[in-house]
N, C-alpha and C positions, 0 to 999 in steps of 0.2 A: 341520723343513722347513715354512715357509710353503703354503698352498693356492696362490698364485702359480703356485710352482716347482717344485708337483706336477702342477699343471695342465701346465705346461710340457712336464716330460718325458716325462707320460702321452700327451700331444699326439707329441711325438719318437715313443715309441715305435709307435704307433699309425701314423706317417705311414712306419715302417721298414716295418711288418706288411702296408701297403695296397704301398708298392713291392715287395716281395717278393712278391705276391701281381700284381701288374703285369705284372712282370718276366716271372713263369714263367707267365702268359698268353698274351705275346708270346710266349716261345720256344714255346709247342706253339702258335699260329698259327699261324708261321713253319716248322715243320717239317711239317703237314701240309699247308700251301700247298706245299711242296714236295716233301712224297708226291702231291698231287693234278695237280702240274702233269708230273711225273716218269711217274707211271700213265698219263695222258693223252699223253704223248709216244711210251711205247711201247704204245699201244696202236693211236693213228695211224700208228704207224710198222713194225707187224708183218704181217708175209706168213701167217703162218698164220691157217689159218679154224677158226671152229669146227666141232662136228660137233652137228646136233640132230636128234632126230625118226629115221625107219627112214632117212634117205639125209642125206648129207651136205649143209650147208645152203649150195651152190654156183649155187642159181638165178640171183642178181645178177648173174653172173659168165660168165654160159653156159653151165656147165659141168651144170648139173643133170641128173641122171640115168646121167651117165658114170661116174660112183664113186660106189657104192654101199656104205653100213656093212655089214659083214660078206663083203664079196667076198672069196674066197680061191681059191687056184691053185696046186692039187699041193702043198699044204701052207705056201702063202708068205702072212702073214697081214700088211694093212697095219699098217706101226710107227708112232704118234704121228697128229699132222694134218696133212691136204695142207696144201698151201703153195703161194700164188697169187702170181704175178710181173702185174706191170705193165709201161707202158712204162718209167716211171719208177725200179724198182728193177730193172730186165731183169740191165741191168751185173753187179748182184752174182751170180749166178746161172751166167749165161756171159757172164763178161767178154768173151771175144777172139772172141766171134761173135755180139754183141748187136746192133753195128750193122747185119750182113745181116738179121736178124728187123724189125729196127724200120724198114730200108731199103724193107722189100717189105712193112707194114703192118700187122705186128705189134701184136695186141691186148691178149692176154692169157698167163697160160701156167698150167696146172695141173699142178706136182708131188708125186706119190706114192711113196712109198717099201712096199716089202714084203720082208718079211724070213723066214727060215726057218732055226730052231734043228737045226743037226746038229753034227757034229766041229767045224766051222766057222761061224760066222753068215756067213749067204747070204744076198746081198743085190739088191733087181730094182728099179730104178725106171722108172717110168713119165712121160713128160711128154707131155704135150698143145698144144700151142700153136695158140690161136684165131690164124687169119693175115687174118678179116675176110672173105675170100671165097675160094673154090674157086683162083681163078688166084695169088695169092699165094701157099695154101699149096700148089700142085701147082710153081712155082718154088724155093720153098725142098724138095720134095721130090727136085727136078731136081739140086740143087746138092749135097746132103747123102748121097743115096741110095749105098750103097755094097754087095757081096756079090751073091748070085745072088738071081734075082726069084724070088718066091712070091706066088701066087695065091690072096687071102682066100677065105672059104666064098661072102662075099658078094657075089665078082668086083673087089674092088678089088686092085688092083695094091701089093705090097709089095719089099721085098728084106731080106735076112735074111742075119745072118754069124753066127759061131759065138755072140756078146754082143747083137746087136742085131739090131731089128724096126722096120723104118722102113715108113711109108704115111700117107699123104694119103686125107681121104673129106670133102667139103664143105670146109667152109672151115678145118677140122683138120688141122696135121702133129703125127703122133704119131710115139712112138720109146720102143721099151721096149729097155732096157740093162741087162744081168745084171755084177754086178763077182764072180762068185766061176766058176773053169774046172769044168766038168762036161759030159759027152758030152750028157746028157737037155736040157741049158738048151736047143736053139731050141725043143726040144716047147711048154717051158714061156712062152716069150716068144712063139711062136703061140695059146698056150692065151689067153694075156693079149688080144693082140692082136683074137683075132675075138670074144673080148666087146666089148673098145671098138670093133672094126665095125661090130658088130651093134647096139648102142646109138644111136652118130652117125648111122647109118639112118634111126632114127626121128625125129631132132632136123630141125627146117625146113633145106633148102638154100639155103646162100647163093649 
């Protein structure tokens, strides 16, 4: 074999070695532009918050200081991380009554889940919903409120059924909803309840 025709094919192979080498450049380019853009879409796209520091990190939000890391209530300890609704993702949340919240000003909404290991998981959530000012949410409390009134420690007006705790304090309609039958659940959805009274107290009035 000629130097030619070694030159040649050492050239071949050499240009096989740099494509190959090309090639699988391109493809992990390619795939972490597409973990990177993938991450980034569920990351603008997720309702849950995180949790930092002794309280959860809700200030942006308005919510700061109404859930607190560590709150617990007769044994119900919050499961996972809140979860913040917009106006924008309201729908998924509650579909078939999203348009009365966003009708009457609907800002925000913070939900928390807590849970309690017995024979059964017991389960309590709580939501919050910013409605922007006193008169919006004392409307949507007008329209929603259902069972006999109770009177918080801190004089605000509630009503209460065997599952549920509904009231209005500033520009907040809250609603704590127990899903598991137990005679003790209102104690525990009062117990709920004049914490987050007592908290929205201190928050500025809208």
């Amino acid at each position: 074999m000629d130097k030619k025709t070694e030159f040649i094919l050492l050239a071949k192979k050499l240009g096989r070695i740099i494509l190959i080498k090309i090639t699988a450049i391109l493809k992990i380019s390619i795939f972490l532009g597409i973990v990177f853009w993938v991450g980034l879409f569920l990351f603008l796209n997720t309702p849950l918050l995180q949790a930092e520091g002794p309280a959860f990190n809700l200030s942006e939000k308005g919510f700061f200081g109404l859930i607190q890391e560590g709150d617990e209530f007769s044994g119900f300890k919050v499961k996972g991380k809140p979860a913040y609704y917009s106006p924008e993702n309201l729908f998924s949340y509650i579909n078939g009554a999203a348009e009365l919240y966003l009708s009457h000003g609907f800002r925000s909404l913070l939900s928390v889940e807590w849970t309690r290991l017995g024979e059964q998981d017991e389960v309590i959530v709580l939501e919050i919903y910013d409605m922007g000012n006193r008169k919006n949410a004392s409307t949507i409390y007008e329209i929603e409120k259902a069972g006999k009134k109770y009177l918080l420690p801190e004089g605000t007006e509630s009503t209460i059924t065997n599952n549920c705790l509904q009231f209005y304090k500033n520009s907040f309609y809250v609603r704590v909803i127990s899903f598991f039958p137990s005679e003790g659940c209102p104690s525990i959805l009062k117990e709920i309840a004049h914490t987050i009274e007592k908290r929205i107290g201190k928050k500025r009035i809208n």
